[in-house]
C-alpha positions as CSV (number, residue, x, y, z in Angstrom):
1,X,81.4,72.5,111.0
2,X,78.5,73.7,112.5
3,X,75.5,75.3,110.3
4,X,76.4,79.1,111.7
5,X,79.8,78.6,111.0
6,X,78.8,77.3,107.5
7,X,77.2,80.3,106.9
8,X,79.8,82.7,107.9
9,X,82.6,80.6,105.9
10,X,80.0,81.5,102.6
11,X,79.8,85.2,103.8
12,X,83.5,85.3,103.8
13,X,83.4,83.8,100.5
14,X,80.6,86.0,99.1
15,X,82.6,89.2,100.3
16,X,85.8,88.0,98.7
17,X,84.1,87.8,95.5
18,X,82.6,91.5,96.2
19,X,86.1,92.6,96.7
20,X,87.3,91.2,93.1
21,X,84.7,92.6,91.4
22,X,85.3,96.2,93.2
23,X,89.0,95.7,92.5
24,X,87.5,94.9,89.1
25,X,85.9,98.5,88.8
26,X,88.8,100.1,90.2
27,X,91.1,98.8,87.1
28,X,88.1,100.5,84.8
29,X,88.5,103.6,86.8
30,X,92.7,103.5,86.6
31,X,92.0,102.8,83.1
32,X,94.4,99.5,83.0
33,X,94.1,95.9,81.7
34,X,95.9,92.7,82.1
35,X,97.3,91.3,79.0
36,X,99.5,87.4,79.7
37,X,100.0,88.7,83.7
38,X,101.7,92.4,81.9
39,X,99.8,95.7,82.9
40,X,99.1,98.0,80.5
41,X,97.7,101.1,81.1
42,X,95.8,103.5,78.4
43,X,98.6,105.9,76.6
44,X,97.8,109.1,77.9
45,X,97.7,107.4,81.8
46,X,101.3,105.8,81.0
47,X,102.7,109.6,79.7
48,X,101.2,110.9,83.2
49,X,102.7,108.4,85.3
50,X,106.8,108.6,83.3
51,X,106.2,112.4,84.0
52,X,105.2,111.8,88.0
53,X,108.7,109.4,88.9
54,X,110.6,110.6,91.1
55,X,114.1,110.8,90.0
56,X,116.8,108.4,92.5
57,X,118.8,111.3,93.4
58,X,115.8,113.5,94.7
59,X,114.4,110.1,96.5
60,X,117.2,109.2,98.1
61,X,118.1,113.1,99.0
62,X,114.7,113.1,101.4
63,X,115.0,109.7,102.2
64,X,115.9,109.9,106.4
65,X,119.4,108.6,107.0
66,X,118.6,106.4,109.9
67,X,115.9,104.7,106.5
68,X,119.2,103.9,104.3
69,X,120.9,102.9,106.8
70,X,118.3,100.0,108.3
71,X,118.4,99.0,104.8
72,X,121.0,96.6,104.7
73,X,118.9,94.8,107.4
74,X,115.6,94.1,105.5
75,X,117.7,93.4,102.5
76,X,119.7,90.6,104.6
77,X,116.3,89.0,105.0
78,X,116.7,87.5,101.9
79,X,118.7,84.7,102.8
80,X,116.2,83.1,105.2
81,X,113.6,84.0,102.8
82,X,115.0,81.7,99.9
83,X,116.3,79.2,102.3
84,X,112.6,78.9,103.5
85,X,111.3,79.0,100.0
86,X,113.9,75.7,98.8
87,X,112.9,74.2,102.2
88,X,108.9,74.5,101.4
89,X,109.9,73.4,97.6
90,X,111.3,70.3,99.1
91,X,108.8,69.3,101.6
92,X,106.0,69.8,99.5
93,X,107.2,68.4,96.8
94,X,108.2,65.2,99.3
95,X,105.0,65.0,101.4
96,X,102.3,66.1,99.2
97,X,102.2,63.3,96.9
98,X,102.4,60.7,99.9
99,X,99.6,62.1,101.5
100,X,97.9,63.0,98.0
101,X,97.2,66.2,98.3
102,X,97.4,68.7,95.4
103,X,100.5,71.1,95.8
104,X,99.7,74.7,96.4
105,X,100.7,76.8,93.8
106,X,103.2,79.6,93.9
107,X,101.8,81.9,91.1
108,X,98.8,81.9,93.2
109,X,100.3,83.7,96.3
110,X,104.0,85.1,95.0
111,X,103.0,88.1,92.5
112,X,106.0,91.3,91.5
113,X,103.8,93.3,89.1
114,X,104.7,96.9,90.5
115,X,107.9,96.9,88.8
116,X,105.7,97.4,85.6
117,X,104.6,101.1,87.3
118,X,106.5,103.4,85.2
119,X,106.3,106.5,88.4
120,X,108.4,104.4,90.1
121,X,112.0,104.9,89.9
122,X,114.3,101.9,89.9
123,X,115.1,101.7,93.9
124,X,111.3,101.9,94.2
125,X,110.4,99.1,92.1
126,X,113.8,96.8,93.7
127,X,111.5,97.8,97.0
128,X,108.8,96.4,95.0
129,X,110.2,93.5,93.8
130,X,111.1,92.3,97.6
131,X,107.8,93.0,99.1
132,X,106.4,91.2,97.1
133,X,108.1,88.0,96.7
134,X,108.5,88.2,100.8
135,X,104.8,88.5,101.6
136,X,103.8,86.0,98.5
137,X,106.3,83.6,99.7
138,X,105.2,84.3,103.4
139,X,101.3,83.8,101.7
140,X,102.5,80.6,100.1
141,X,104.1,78.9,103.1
142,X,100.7,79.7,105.6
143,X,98.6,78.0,102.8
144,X,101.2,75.1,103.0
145,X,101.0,75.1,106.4
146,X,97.7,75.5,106.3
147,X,96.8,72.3,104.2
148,X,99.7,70.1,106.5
149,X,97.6,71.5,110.1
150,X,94.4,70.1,108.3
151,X,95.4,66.9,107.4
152,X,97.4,65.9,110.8
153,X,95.6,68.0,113.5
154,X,92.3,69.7,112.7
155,X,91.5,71.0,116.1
156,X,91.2,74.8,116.9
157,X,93.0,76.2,120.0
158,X,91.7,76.8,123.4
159,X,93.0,80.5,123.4
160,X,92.1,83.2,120.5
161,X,94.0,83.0,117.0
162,X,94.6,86.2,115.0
163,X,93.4,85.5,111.7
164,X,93.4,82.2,111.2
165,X,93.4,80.6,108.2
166,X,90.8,79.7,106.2
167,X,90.5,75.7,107.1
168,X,90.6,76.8,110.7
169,X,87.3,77.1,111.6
170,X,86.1,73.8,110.1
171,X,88.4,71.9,112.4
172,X,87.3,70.3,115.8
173,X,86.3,72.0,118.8
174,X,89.1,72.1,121.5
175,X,88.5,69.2,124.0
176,X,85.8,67.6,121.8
177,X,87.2,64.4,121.8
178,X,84.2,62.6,120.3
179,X,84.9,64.1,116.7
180,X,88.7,63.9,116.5
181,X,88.7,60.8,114.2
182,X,85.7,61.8,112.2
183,X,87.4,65.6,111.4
184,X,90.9,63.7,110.4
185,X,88.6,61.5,107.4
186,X,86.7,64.7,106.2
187,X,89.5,67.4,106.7
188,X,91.7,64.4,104.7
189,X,88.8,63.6,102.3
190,X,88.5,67.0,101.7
191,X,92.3,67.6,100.2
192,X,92.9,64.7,99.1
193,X,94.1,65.1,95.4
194,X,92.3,68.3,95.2
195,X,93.8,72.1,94.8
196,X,94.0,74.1,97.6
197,X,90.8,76.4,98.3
């Protein structure tokens, strides 16, 4: 990776770790902490937040029709969703350890805390529940992905990639053949038996 590159990939890092300790200050401010992965909030924020939920029958009531009835059709997701999920289980519990790389974690990407919020009545948190098990388990897979793209083929792409991933721009120039085998033994060095960044 080139020097300027380098430095930006430490930017990105140094900003991620701005954004924790914002989101840090923000818990303060919600008056919240994290006790073994539960949320609880301070007693008079809890009382405020049972007396802000929205009962089910007023949500649903000004909930549009054409909203319940596309429903059915997010829900039905589900099956590809877990069908993907046992598939990813499989392979990286298959491949990793043959090409010795450390297996990403689930915790890591796949997080349902909202349920805990007590505004939310119990479609609300179901909602919850879904997003976020789709988008960690969506998360989870890229970084999978991610870590297989970097071992077998470490070069970027001629044309423009929206967001890419964060091993992306340490892999090989497009059409720079004279690095190819050099970026396989340091992109492979580099997760070999280690976790995933």
């Amino acid at each position: 990776m080139s020097n300027a590159l380098e430095q930006l990939a430490k930017r990105t890092r140094e900003l991620e770790k701005a954004l924790e300790t914002e989101l840090a200050e923000k818990r303060k401010a919600l008056r919240y902490r994290l006790e073994r992965k539960r949320v609880v909030f301070e007693a008079d924020v809890a009382a405020r937040h049972r007396a802000a939920r929205i009962s089910l029958t007023r949500f649903l009531a000004r909930t549009r029709l054409s909203i319940v009835l596309t429903a059915p059709v997010i829900y039905a997701l589900i099956v590809p969703l877990v069908l993907l999920d046992i598939c990813v289980v499989i392979y990286q519990a298959i491949c990793f350890p043959v090409y010795r790389i450390a297996k990403v974690p689930r915790q890591d990407f796949i997080v349902i805390d909202r349920q805990q919020l007590v505004y939310l009545n119990g479609l609300q948190k179901l909602n919850c529940v879904y997003c976020g098990y789709a988008n960690g388990m969506i998360g989870w897979v890229r970084e999978i992905a991610s870590v297989s793209e970097a071992y077998w083929c470490p070069i970027k792409h001629a044309r423009h990639v929206s967001e890419p991933h964060l091993r992306y721009h340490g892999f090989a120039d497009f059409g720079d053949e004279s690095v190819l085998e050099k970026q396989l033994e340091d992109q492979r060095s580099k997760l070999e038996n280690t976790p995933s960044e």
